[in-house]
PAZABA-232939 format. One record per residue (C-alpha): residue in three letters; x, y, z. Coordinates in pm, whole numbers, padded with zeros to 5 digits, always signed. Layout:
<atoms>
ALAXYZ/...
</atoms>
This chain:
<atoms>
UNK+07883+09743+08265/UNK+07944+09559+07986/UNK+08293+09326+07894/UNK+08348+09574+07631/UNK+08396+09901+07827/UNK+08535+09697+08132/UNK+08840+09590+07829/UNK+08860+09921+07707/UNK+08905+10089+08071/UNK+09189+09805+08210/UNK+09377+09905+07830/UNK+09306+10265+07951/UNK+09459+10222+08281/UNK+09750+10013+08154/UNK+09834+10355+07858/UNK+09768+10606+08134/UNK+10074+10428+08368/UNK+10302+10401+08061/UNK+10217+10803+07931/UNK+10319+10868+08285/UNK+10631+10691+08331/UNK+10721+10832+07972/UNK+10638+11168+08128/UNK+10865+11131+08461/UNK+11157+11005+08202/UNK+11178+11293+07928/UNK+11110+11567+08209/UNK+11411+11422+08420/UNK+11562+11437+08075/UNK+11493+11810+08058/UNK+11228+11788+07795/UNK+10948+11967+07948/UNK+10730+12005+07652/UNK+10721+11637+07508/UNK+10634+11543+07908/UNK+10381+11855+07941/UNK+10212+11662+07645/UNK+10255+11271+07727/UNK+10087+11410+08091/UNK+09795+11617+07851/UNK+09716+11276+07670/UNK+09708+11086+07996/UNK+09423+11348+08146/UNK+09282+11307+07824/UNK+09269+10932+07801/UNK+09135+10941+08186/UNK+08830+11154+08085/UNK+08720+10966+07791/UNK+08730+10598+07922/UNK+08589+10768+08293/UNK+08900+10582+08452/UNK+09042+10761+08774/UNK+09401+10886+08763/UNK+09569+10750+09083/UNK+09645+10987+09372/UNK+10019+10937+09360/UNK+09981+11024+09001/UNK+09808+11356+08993/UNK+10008+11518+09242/UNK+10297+11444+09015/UNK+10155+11730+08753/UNK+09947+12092+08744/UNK+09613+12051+08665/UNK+09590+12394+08519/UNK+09845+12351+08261/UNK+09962+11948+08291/UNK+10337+12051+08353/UNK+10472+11745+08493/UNK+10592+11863+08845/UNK+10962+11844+08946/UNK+11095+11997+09279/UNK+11287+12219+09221/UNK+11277+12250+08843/UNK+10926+12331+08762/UNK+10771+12310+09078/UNK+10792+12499+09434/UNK+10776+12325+09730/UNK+10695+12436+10088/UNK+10533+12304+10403/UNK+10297+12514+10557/UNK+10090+12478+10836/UNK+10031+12082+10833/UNK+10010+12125+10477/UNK+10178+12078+10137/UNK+10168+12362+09944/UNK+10328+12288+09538/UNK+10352+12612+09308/UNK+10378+12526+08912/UNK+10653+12750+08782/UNK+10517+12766+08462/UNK+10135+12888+08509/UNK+10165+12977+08891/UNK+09896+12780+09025/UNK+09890+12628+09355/UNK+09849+12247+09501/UNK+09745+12227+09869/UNK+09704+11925+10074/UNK+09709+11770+10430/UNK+10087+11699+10527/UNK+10030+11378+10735/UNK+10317+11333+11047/
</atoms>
């Protein structure tokens, strides 16, 4: 890999962390739109510099409709059998994964 793409992925990284902080802020805020799209951009910017969104991250946010996900506000949550299950209330679509004790 060259020094190029290696400059342009770290840059990637660095706009992907700030979209998503931006997102957490104006969706606290009650702006759900202007977070549904700083979260769109950041899945954007992930697939066109191939840089991996971190795990913390993409459970924060619907990957059918990049809602940014708060309890209670725009998400559902419920534990079900050892598992996490997250319902977007905007599209309807459903997170699952292991609950660890």
């Amino acid at each position: 890999m060259n020094q190029r793409k290696k400059y342009a992925q770290r840059i990637a990284r660095e706009r992907i962390k700030i979209l998503f902080s931006l997102a957490q802020e104006r969706a606290l805020e009650g702006d759900e739109e202007l977070a549904r799209r700083y979260v769109e951009h950041m899945v954007n910017l992930s697939k066109k510099y191939n840089v991996r969104i971190p795990r913390d991250m993409k459970r924060m946010y619907c990957k059918k409709c990049h809602t940014f996900l708060l309890p209670g506000k725009t998400a559902q949550v419920r534990l079900k059998k050892g598992k996490v299950v997250i319902k977007c209330l905007r599209c309807g679509a459903y997170k699952r994964y292991v609950y660890r004790k």
